[in-house]
C-alpha positions as CSV (number, residue, x, y, z in Angstrom):
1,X,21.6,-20.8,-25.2
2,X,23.9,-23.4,-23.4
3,X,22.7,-26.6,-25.3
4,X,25.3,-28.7,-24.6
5,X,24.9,-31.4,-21.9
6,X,26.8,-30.7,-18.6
7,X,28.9,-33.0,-15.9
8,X,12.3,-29.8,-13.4
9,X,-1.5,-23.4,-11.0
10,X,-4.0,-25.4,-11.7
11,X,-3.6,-29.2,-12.6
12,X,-5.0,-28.7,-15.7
13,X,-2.4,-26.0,-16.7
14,X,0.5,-28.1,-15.3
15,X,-0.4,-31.0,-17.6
16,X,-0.8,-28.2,-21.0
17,X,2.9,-26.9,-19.5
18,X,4.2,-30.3,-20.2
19,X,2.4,-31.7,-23.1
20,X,3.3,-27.9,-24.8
21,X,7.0,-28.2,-23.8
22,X,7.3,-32.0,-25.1
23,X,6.5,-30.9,-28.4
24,X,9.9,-30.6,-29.4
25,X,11.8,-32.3,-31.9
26,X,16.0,-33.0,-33.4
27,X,19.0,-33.2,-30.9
28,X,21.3,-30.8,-28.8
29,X,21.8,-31.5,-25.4
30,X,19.2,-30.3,-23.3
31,X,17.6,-30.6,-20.2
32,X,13.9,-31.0,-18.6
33,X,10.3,-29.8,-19.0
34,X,10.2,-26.8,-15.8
35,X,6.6,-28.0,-13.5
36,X,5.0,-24.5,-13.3
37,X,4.4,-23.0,-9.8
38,X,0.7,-22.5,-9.1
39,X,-0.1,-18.6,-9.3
40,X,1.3,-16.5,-6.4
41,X,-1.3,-16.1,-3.9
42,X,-3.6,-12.5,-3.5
43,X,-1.0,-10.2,-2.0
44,X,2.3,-12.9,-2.2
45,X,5.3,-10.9,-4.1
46,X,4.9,-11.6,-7.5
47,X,8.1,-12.6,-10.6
48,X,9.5,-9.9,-11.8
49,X,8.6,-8.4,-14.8
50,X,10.1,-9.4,-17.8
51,X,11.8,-6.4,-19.8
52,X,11.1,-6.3,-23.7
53,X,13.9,-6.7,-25.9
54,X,14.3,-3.6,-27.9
55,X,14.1,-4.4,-32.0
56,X,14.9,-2.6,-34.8
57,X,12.8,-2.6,-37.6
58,X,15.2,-5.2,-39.6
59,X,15.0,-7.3,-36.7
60,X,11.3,-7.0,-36.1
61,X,10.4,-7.3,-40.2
62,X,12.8,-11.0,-39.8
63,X,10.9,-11.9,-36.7
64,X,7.3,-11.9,-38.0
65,X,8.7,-13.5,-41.2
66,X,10.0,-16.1,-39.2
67,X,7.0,-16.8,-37.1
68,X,4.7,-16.8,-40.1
69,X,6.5,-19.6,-41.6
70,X,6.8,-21.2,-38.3
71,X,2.7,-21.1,-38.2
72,X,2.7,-22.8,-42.0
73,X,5.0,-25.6,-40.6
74,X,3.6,-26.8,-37.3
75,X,0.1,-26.1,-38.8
76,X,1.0,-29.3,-41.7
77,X,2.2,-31.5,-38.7
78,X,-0.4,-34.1,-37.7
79,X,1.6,-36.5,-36.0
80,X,4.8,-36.5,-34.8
81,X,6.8,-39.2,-31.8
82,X,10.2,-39.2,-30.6
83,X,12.4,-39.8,-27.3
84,X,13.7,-37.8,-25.6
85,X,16.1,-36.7,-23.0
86,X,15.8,-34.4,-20.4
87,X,18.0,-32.6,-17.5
88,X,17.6,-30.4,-14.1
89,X,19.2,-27.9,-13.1
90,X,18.8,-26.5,-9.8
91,X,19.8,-25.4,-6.3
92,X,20.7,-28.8,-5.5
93,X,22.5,-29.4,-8.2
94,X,26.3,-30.3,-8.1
95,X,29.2,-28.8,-9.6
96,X,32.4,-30.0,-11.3
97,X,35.8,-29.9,-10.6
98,X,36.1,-26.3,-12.6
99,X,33.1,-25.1,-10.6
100,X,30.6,-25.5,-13.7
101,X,27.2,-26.4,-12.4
102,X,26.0,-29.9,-13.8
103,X,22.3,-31.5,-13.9
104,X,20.4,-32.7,-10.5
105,X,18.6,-35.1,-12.8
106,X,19.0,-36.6,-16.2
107,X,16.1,-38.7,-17.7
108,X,14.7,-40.2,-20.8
109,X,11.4,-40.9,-22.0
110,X,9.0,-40.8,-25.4
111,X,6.2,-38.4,-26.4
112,X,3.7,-38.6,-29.3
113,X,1.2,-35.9,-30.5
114,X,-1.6,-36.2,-32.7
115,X,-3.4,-32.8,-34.1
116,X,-5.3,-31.0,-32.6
117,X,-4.8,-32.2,-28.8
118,X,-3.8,-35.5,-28.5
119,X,-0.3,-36.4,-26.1
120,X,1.2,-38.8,-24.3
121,X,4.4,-37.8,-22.4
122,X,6.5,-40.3,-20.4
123,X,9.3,-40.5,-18.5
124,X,10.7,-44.1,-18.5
125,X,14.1,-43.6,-16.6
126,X,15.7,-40.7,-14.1
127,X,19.1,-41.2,-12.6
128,X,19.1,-38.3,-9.7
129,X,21.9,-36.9,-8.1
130,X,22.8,-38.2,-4.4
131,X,24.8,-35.9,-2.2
132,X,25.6,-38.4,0.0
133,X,26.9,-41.0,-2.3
134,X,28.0,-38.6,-4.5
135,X,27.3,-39.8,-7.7
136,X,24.2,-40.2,-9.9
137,X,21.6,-43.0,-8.7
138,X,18.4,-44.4,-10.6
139,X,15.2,-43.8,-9.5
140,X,12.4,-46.3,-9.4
141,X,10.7,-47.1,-13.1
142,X,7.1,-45.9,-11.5
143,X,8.9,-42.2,-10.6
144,X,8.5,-40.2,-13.5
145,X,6.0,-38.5,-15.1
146,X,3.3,-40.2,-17.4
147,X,0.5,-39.1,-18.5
148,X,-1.8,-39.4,-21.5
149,X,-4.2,-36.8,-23.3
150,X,-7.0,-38.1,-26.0
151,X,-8.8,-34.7,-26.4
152,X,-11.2,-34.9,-24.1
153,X,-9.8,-36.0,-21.0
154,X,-6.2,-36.0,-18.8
155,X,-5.3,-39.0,-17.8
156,X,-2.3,-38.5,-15.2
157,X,-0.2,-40.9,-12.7
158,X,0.4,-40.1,-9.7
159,X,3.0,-42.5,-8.7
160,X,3.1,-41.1,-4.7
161,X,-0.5,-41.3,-4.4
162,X,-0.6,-44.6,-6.6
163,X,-3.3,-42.5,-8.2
164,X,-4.1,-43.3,-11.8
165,X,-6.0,-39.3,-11.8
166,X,-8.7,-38.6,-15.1
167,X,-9.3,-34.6,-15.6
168,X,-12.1,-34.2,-18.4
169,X,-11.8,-31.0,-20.2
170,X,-14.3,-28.9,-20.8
171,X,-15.9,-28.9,-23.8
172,X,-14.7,-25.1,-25.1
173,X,-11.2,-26.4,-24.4
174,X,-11.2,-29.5,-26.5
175,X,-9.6,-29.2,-29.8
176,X,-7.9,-26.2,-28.3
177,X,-6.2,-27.1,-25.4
178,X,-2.3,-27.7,-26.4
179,X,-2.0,-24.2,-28.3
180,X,-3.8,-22.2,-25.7
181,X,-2.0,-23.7,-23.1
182,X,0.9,-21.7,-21.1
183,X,3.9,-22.6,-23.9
184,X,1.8,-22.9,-27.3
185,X,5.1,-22.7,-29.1
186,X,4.9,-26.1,-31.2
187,X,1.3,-27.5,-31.3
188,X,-0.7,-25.4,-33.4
189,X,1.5,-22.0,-32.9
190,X,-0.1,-18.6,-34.2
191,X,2.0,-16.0,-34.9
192,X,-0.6,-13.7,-33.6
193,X,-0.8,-15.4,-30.7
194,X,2.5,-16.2,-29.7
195,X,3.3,-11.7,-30.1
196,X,0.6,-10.6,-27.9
197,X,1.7,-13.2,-25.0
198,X,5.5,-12.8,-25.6
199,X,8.4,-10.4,-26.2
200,X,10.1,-12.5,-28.8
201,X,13.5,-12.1,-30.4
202,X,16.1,-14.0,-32.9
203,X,19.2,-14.6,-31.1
204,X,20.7,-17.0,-33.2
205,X,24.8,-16.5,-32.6
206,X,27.1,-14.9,-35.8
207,X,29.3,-18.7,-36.0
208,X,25.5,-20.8,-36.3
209,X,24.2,-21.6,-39.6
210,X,21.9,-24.4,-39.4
211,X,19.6,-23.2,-37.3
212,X,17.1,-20.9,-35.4
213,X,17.7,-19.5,-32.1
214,X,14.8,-17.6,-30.6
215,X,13.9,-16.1,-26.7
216,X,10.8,-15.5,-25.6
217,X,9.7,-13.5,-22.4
218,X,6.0,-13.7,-21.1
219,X,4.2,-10.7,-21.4
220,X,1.1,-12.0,-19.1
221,X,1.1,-12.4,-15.1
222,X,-0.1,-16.0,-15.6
223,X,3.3,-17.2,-18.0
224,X,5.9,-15.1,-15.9
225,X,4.1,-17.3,-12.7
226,X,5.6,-20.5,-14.6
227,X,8.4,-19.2,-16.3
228,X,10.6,-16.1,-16.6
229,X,12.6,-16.9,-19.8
230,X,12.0,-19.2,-22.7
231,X,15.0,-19.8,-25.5
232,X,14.0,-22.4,-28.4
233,X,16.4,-23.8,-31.0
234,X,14.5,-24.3,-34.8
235,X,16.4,-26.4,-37.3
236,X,16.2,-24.7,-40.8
237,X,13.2,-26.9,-41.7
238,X,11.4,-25.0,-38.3
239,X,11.0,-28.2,-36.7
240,X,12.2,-27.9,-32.9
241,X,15.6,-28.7,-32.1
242,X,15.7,-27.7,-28.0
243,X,13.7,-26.0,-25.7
244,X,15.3,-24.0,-22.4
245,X,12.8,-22.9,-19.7
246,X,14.2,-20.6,-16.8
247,X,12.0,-20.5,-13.9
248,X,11.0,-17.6,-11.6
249,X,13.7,-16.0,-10.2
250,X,16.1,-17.0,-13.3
251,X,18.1,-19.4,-11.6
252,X,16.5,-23.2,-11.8
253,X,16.6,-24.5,-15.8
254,X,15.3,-27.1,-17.6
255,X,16.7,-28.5,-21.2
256,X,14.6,-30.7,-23.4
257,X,16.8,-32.5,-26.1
258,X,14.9,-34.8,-28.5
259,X,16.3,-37.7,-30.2
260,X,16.3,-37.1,-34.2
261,X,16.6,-41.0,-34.6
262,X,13.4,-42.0,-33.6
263,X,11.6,-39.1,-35.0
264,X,8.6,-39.6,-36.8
265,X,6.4,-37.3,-38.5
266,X,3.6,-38.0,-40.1
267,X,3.5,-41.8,-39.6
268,X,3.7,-44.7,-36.8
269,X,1.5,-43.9,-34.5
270,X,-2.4,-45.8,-34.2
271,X,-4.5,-42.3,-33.0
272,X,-6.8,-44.7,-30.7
273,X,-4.3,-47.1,-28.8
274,X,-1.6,-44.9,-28.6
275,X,-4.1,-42.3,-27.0
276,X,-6.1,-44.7,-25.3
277,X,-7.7,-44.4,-21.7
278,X,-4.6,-46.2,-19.8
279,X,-5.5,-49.6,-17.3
280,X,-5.5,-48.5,-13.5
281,X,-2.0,-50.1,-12.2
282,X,-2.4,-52.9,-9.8
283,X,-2.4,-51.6,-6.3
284,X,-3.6,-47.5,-7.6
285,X,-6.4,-45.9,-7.5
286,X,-8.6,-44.7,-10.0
287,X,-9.4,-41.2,-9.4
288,X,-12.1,-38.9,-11.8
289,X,-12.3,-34.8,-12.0
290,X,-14.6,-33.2,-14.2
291,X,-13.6,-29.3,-14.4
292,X,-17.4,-28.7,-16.7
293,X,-19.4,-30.3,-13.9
294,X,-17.0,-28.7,-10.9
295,X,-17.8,-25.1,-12.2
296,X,-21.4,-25.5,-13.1
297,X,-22.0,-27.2,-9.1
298,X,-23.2,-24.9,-6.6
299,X,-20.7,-23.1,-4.2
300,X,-19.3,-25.8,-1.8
301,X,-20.3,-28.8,-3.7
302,X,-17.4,-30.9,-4.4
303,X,-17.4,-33.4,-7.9
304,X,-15.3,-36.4,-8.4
């Protein structure tokens, strides 16, 4: 996996994508959380489909040993923050002098997760690439993502609507939500789980000794609508080191690199202000969704 930095369905499942793909932890130079595409619509052409890596019984007996331990270890984690860095790549995206394609967007933020489906992920600062001034520019501080998750409701900003949006899970999907979301690769991972949703292999290079490389291709119709390739870097301790997510097609990436300085597991975080119902911005509006009530209303009823 190219981890070195170079010269982006349903809201509900959206929101899972993100808090699933922030989960991960120690550096290499990565790049940004992909923003699913919402399922193709009856009759649109769909992603290809992902072929299965072929493994030979060594290979397969180190694979399940692997992910069993990996279940052990994210299943002691209760808390964990860090920041973290992420970049674009796209069809927008410029190249350098040698013809090597670099990030559209580079951006930093912080993410903290509490067990069993707590989140907050932020993004505090994007500098995007201008083709007309040719160079990289920052974007506004009330641009990039934010959004907080306290287990029983979503709370998401919508900085173009000036919308401060509240989903409310259901109540069969609290407790649950992060590790049955579309990338349950970190919070709350089953090995089970992760084998019947993915074709999974090690693919950790000969010349790497201190860590885990691993590639996962979705199995499902609903992950190969978000993603077409997943490769994850483990340090030796299991804890995530990157995260690559190629999106349909193959051909847009996204790298998530997570600062090792700041990380902190097990400790610093206060479970009810840091997951706290956020204050409606001045000037936004507070908007409410409750997916329990919208599916038990009758057919063209609408609830807000």
């Amino acid at each position: 996996m190219p981890c070195h930095p170079q010269p982006a369905t349903r809201r509900l499942p959206r929101l899972l994508l993100l808090l699933a793909a922030a989960a991960l932890a120690r550096p290499v130079p990565a790049q940004q959380a992909a923003l699913p595409q919402a399922p193709p619509a009856q009759g649109a052409a769909q992603p290809p489909q992902a072929q299965p890596p072929h493994l030979t019984a060594e290979q397969q007996v180190a694979l399940d040993q692997l992910l069993a331990a990996w279940e052990t270890r994210n299943s002691a984690v209760r808390t964990w923050s860090c920041t973290f860095h992420k970049w674009e790549y796209n069809a927008w995206s410029p190249s350098d002098a040698g013809g090597e394609r670099l990030a559209f967007a580079e951006s930093s933020g912080e993410l903290k997760y509490a067990a069993p489906d707590k989140g907050l992920f932020r993004v505090k600062e994007t500098k995007q690439w201008s083709p007309e001034a040719r160079r990289y520019e920052v974007r506004g501080g009330d641009a990039g993502e934010h959004w907080v998750c306290n287990g029983e409701s979503i709370y998401e900003f919508r900085h173009a609507e000036r919308q401060l949006r509240e989903t409310k899970l259901p109540a069969d999907m609290r407790g649950t939500a992060i590790s049955e979301g579309p990338l349950p690769f970190v919070f709350g991972s089953k090995a089970t789980a992760l084998k019947k949703r993915y074709w999974m292999r090690i693919i950790t290079p000969p010349d790497v000794r201190d860590q885990i490389w691993l590639e996962a291709l979705p199995k499902e119709q609903r992950d190969a609508a978000n993603f077409s390739k997943v490769e994850l870097i483990l340090q030796r301790d299991l804890m995530p080191f990157a995260i690559q997510i190629y999106k349909p097609g193959g051909q847009d990436r996204d790298v998530y690199q997570f600062d090792p300085r700041t990380n902190l597991i097990d400790k610093g975080l206060d479970l009810i202000r840091d997951f706290a119902k956020p204050m409606t911005p001045f000037g936004y509006k507070y908007v409410l969704e409750d997916l329990q009530a919208a599916a038990a209303a009758p057919p063209g009823s609408s609830v807000r």
